[in-house]
C-alpha atoms as one frame of an Amber mdcrd trajectory, in Angstrom:
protein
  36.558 -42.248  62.230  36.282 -38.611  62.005  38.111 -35.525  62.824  36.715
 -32.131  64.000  39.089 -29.292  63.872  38.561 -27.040  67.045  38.414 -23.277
  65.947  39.921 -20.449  68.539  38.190 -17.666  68.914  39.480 -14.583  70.525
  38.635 -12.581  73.131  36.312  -9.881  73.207  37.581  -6.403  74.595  36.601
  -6.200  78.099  36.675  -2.802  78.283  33.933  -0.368  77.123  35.390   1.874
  75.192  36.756  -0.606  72.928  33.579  -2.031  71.566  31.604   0.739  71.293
  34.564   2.377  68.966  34.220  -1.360  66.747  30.553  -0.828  66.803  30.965
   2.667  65.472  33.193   1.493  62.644  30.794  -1.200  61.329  28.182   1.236
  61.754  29.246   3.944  60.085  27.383   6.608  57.514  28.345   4.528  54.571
  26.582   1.285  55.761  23.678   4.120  56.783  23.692   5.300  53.145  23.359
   1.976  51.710  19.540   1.079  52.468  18.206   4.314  50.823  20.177   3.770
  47.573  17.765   1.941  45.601  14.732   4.954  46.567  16.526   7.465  45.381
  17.314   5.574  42.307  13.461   4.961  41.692  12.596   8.547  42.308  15.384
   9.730  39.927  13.906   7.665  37.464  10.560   8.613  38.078  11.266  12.146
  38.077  12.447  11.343  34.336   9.612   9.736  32.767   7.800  12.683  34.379
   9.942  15.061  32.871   9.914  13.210  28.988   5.998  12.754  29.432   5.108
  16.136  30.101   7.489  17.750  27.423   5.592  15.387  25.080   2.348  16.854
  25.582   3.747  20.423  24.288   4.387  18.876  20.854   1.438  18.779  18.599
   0.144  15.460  18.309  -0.750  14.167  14.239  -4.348  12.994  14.240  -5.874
  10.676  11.848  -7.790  13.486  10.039  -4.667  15.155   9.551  -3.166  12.023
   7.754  -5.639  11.359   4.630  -5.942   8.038   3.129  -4.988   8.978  -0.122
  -1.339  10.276   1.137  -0.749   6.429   2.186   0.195   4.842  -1.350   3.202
   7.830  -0.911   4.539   6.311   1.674   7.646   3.963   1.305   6.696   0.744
   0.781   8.999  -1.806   2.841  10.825  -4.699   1.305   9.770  -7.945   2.689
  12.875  -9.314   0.572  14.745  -8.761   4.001  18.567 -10.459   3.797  17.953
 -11.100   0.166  21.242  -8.950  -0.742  23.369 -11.181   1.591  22.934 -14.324
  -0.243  25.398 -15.626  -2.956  23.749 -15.192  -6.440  24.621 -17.627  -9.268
  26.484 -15.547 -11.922  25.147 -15.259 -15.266  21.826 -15.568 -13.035  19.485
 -17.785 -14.125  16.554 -17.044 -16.533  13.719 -16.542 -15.120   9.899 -14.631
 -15.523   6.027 -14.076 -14.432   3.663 -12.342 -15.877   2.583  -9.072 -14.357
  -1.273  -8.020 -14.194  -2.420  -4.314 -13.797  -3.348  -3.438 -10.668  -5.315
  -0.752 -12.225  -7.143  -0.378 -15.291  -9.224   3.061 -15.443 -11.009   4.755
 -18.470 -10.579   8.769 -18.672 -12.638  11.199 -21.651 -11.131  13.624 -23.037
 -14.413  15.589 -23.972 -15.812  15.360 -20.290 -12.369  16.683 -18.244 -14.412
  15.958 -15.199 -15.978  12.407 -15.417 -15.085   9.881 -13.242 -15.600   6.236
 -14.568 -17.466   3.559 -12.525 -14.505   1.045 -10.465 -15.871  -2.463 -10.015
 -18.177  -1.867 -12.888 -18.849  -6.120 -13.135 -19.528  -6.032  -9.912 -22.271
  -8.171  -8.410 -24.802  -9.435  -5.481 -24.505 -12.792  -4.434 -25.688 -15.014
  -1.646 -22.459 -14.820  -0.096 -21.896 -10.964  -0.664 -21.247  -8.584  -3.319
 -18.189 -10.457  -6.082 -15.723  -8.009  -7.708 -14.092 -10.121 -10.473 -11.006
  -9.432 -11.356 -11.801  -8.453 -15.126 -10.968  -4.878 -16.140 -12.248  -3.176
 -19.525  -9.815  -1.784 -22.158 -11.130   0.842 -23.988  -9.983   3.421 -26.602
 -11.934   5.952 -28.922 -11.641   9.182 -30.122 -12.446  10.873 -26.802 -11.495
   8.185 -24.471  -8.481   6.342 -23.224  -7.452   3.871 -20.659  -4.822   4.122
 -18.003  -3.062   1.472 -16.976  -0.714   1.298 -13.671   1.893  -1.863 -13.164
   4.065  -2.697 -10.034   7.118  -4.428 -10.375   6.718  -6.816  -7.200   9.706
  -9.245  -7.029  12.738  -9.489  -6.591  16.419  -8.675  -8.755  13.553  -8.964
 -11.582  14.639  -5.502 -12.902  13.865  -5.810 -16.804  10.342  -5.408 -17.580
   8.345  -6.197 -20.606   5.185  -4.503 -21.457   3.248  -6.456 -23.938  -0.348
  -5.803 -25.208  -1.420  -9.101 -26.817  -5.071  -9.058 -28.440  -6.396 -12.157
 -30.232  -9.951 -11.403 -32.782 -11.331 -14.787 -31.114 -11.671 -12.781 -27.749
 -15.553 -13.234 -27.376 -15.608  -9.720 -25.094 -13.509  -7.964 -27.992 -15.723
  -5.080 -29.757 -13.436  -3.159 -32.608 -14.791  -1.098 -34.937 -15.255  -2.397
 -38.571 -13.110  -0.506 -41.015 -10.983  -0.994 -44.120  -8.163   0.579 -42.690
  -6.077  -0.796 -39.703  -6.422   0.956 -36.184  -3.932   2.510 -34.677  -3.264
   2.816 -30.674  -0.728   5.279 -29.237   0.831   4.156 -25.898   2.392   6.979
 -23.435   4.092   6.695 -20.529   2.570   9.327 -17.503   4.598  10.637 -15.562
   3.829   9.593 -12.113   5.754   7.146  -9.877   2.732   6.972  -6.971  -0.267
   4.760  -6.708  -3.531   6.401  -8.892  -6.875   6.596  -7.354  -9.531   5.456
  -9.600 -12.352   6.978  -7.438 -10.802  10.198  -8.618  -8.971   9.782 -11.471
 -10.123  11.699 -14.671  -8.518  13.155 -17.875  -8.167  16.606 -15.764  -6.651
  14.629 -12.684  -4.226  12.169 -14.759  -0.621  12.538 -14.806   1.502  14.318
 -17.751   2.756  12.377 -20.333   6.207  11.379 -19.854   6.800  10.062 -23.357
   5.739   8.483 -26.627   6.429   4.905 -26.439   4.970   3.643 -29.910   2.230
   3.806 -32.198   0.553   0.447 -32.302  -1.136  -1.038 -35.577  -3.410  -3.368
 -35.020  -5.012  -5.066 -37.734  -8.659  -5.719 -37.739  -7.955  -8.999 -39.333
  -5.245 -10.077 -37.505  -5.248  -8.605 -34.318  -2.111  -8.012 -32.209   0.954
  -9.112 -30.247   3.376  -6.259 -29.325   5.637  -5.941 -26.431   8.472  -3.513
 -25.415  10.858  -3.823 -22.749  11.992  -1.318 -20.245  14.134  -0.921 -16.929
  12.619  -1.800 -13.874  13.487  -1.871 -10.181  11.617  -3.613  -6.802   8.387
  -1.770  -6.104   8.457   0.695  -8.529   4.943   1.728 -10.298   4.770   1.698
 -14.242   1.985   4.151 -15.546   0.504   3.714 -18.778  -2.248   5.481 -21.060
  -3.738   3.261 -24.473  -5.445   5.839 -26.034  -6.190   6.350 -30.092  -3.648
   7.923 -32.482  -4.001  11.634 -32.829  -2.064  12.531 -35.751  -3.003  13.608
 -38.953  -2.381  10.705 -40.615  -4.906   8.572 -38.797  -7.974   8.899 -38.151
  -9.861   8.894 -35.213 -13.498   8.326 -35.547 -12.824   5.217 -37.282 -10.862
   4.464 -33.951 -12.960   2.188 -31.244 -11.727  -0.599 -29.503 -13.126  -1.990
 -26.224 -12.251  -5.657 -24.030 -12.274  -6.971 -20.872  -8.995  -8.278 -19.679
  -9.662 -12.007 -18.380  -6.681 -13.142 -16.519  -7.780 -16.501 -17.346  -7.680
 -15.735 -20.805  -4.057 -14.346 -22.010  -5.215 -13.437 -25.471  -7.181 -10.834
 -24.697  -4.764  -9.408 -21.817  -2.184  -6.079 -21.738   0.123  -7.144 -19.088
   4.098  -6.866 -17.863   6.526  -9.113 -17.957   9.180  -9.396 -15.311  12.430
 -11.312 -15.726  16.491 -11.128 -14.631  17.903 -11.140 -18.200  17.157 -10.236
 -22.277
């Protein structure tokens, strides 16, 4: 069985001045003010937006023109190593390494300041579209020399090794026949930034940084040397093989010319990344 509580309720005033002083108290100019609070809150805010987009227009505005394509590569590249710092590393880290290709490999002449090589030079038609294979030609003679750019790409790998390994039984490898052996001088340019090989000539190239070594190859033998160097994430390596210009040497009996097969490491100049010596 159930229960229903009666409620009281009290007695309105009879009198007329009494309710129309209540209704003047729960009508008052704050409850009046409420309603139109959220309108003038929009037009506050839209009189902002107003305000930011029209002092925007009186700034000048960059246009693509203005922003050249070769000005890109100087941009910071991001890290996509994101969080990588955070983790725990194993300490002594373990040994580890890949081999680095060029990511450019561009001839320059010393007696023609102004010539621009061909890029792509193996390039071909196909029924599927024009193939650029990845092979790049190495070439050094008197007049000419080769530039060669590297970018250390992964990470904590901050010890590089440049190494120039050429093997005799390279079927692209032309050297020039000669009692004496051949010498190659390798300098380091002095340019941390991404080179443009549709523009890149012996008046355009970067100054030499320094003399890294004089390299003997013998024309029985061939060659296998390698140097290593510091290295951080991202950073560009610039190279130039060109023939020894001393006095000692001499360079008309200096001509040397490959393709670099990535296939084929023999006949490769290449970096070597790794996290230890």
């Amino acid at each position: 069985m159930f229960s229903r509580s009666i409620k009281r309720y009290s007695k309105l005033p009879s009198d007329s001045s009494g309710s129309v002083e209540n209704l003047a108290e729960t009508t008052g100019p704050r409850n009046w003010f409420l309603p139109w609070l959220p309108v003038l809150v929009s037009m506050f805010c839209a009189a902002t937006s107003a305000s930011i987009i029209f002092s925007r227009r009186t700034e000048p505005i960059a246009s693509l023109s203005s922003f050249p394509r070769t000005e890109i590569v100087k941009l910071r590249r991001p890290s996509h190593f994101i969080g990588f710092d955070q983790i725990t590393r194993v300490s002594p880290p373990s040994p580890a390494q890949l081999v680095n290709f060029p990511i450019l490999v561009s001839q320059i002449d010393r007696s023609e300041p102004q010539k621009v090589f061909p890029v792509d030079s193996r390039r071909y038609q196909s029924i599927i579209g024009t193939i650029n294979p990845d092979d790049r030609q190495v070439r050094a003679t008197k007049d000419i020399s080769t530039v060669v750019q590297f970018m250390a790409i992964d990470y904590a790998m901050e010890i590089c090794e440049l190494r120039l390994l050429l093997n005799l039984s390279t079927p692209s490898l032309s050297i020039s026949p000669s009692l004496k052996p051949l010498t190659l001088t390798l300098n380091r340019l002095d340019t941390s930034t991404n080179l443009n090989p549709q523009s890149l000539s012996f008046s355009t190239r970067p100054p030499v940084k320094a003399k890294l070594a004089d390299i003997v190859v013998e024309r029985t033998e061939g060659v296998d040397w390698s140097r290593k160097l510091p290295c951080s994430m991202h950073e560009v390596l610039t190279f130039e093989l060109a023939c020894s210009q001393s006095d000692f040497d001499s360079p008309g009996e200096c001509d040397v010319e490959w393709w670099q097969n990535k296939q084929n490491i023999a006949s490769c100049k290449g970096i070597r990344s790794s996290t230890d010596y």
